[in-house]
C-alpha positions in Angstrom: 0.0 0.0 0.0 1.2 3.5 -0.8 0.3 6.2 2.1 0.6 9.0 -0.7 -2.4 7.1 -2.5 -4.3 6.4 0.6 -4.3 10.3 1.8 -4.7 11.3 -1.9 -7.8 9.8 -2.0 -8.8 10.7 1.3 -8.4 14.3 0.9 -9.8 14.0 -2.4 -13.3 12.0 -1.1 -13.6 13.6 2.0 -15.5 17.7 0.8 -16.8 15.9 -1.4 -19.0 13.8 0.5 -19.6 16.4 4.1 -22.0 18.8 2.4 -23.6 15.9 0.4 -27.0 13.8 0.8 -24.5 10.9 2.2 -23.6 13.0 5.6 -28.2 13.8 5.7 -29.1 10.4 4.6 -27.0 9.5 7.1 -28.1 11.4 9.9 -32.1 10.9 8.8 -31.5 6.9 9.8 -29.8 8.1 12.7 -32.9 9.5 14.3 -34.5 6.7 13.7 -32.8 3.7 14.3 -29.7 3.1 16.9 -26.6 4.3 16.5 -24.3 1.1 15.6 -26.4 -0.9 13.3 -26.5 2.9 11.2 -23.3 3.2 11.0 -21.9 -0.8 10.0 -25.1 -0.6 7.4 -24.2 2.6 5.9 -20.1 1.4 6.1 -21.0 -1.7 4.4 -22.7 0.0 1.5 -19.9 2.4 1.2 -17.5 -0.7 1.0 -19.6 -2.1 -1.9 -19.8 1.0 -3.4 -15.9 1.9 -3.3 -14.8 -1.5 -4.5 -17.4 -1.4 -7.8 -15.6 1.7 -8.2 -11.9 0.9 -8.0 -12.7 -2.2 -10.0 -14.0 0.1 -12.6 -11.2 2.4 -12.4 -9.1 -0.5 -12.5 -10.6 -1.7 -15.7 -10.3 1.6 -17.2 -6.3 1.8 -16.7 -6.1 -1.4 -19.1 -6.6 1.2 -22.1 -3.8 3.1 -23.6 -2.5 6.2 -21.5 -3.4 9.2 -23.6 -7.4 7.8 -23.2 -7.3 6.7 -19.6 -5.6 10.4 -18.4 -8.1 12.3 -21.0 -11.4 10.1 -19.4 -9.6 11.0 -15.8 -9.4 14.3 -16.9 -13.2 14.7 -18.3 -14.4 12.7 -14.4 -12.8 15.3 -12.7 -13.8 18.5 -14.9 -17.6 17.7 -14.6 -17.2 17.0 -11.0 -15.3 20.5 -10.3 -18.1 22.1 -12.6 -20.7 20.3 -10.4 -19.4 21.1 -7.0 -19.1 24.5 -7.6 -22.6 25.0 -9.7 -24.1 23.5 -6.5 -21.9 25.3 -3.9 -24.9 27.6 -2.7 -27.6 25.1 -2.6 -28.8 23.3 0.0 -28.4 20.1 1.2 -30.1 17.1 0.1 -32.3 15.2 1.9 -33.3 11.5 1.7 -37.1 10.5 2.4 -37.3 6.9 4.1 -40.0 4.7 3.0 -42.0 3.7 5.9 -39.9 1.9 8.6 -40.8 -0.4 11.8 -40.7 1.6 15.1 -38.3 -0.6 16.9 -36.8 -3.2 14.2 -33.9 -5.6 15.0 -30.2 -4.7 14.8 -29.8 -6.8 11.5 -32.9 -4.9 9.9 -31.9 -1.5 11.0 -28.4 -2.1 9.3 -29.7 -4.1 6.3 -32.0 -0.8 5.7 -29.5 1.7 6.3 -26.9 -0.2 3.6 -30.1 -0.3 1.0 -31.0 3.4 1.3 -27.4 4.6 1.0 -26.1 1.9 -1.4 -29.4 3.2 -4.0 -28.7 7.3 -3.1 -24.1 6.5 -3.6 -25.2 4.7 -7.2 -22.8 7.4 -9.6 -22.2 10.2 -7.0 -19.4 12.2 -7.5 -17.3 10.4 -5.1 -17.9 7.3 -7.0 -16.4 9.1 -9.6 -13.3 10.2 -8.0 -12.4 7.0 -6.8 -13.1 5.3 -10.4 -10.4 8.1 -11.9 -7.5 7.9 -8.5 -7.9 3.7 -9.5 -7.3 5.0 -13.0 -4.9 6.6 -12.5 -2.4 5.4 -10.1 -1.6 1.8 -10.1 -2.5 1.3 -6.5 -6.4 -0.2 -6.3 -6.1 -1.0 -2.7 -4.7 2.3 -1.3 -7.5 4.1 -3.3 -9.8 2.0 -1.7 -8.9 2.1 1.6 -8.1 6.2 1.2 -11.8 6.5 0.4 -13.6 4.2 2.0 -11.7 5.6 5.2 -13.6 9.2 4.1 -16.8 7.8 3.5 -16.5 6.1 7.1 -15.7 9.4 8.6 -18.4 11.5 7.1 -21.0 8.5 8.3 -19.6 8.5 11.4 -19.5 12.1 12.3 -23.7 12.1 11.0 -24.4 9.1 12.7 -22.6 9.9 15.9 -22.5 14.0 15.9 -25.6 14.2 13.9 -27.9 17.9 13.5 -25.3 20.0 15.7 -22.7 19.3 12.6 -25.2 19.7 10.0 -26.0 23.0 11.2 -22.5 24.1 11.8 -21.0 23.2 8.4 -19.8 26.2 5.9 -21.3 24.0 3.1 -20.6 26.6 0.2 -17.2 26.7 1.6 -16.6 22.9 1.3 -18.2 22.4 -2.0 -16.1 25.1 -3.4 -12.9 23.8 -1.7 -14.0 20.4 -3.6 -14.6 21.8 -6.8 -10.9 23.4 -6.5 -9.2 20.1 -5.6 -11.0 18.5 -8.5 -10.1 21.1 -11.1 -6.3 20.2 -9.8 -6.7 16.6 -10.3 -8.1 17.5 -14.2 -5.1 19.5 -14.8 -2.7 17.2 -13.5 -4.7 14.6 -16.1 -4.7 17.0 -18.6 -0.8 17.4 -18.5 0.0 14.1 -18.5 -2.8 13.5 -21.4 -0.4 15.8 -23.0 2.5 13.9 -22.5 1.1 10.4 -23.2 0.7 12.5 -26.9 3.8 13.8 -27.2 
């Protein structure tokens, strides 16, 4: 494993996710189920979802350079241009279908991984990972970097819940995301250039 990779995609997942329906969803199961089997459901769909990615970014590196770096590049331009163009909105919320008042650990958790696994389904951090698997040759650190981010945004809903919601300068993260992922298109957009040359 390569720490660079692992806090790469850290860093990288991390804005992304705090202002976004993950860190709400989150909470919303949180005030209605306990704690724990919230927060090992929502990890577990998080796993899933950051291993289909890597795979996929995986599977992506197989192509010639110039392509890979120009599709890493494209991945990370539309997620800058999204971040930002959503920078002053709200946040999202999730609506739970109607749940049991009191339901067993194992349904609580097996809920919580089937609302967050459906809302993760192509978010932008999904993205991000696919295009850090892409592009370094590391699958494992990317996952663990990200997964590691997406277990600290649940946890802080889950466990910190509406007093961080209301505290978080969510224009300000959003906009700090959108920078780092312009970076990561430029850096791809130079070495697209070099893979030409």
């Amino acid at each position: 494993m390569d720490l660079s990779v692992i806090a790469t995609a850290f860093i990288l997942v991390l804005p992304v996710e705090l202002p976004d329906k993950t860190l709400f969803a989150s909470l919303v199961l949180a005030t209605r189920f306990p704690h724990w089997p919230v927060f090992l459901g929502v990890g577990a769909a998080f796993g899933l979802q950051v291993a289909i990615a890597v795979t996929a970014g995986s599977l992506l590196s197989l192509l010639p350079e110039a392509l890979v770096s120009s599709v890493v590049a494209l991945l990370f331009l539309v997620g800058a241009v999204i971040l930002w163009r959503s920078a002053s909105s709200g946040p999202e919320d999730e609506e739970l279908a109607e749940t049991p008042e009191h339901p067993s650990f194992l349904k609580a958790a097996a809920i919580s991984f089937g609302v967050l696994f459906a809302a993760e389904w192509g978010d932008l951090s999904q993205l991000a990972t696919a295009g850090l698997a892409a592009r370094y040759d590391e699958p494992l650190s990317v996952f663990v970097g990200a997964w590691a981010a997406l277990l600290v945004v649940s946890g802080l809903a889950v466990f910190l819940g509406k007093k961080l919601a209301d505290r978080l300068p969510i224009t300000l993260i959003r906009r700090v995301a959108a920078g780092l992922f312009l970076l990561f298109a430029v850096f791809a957009i130079v070495e697209t250039v070099r893979a030409l040359t």
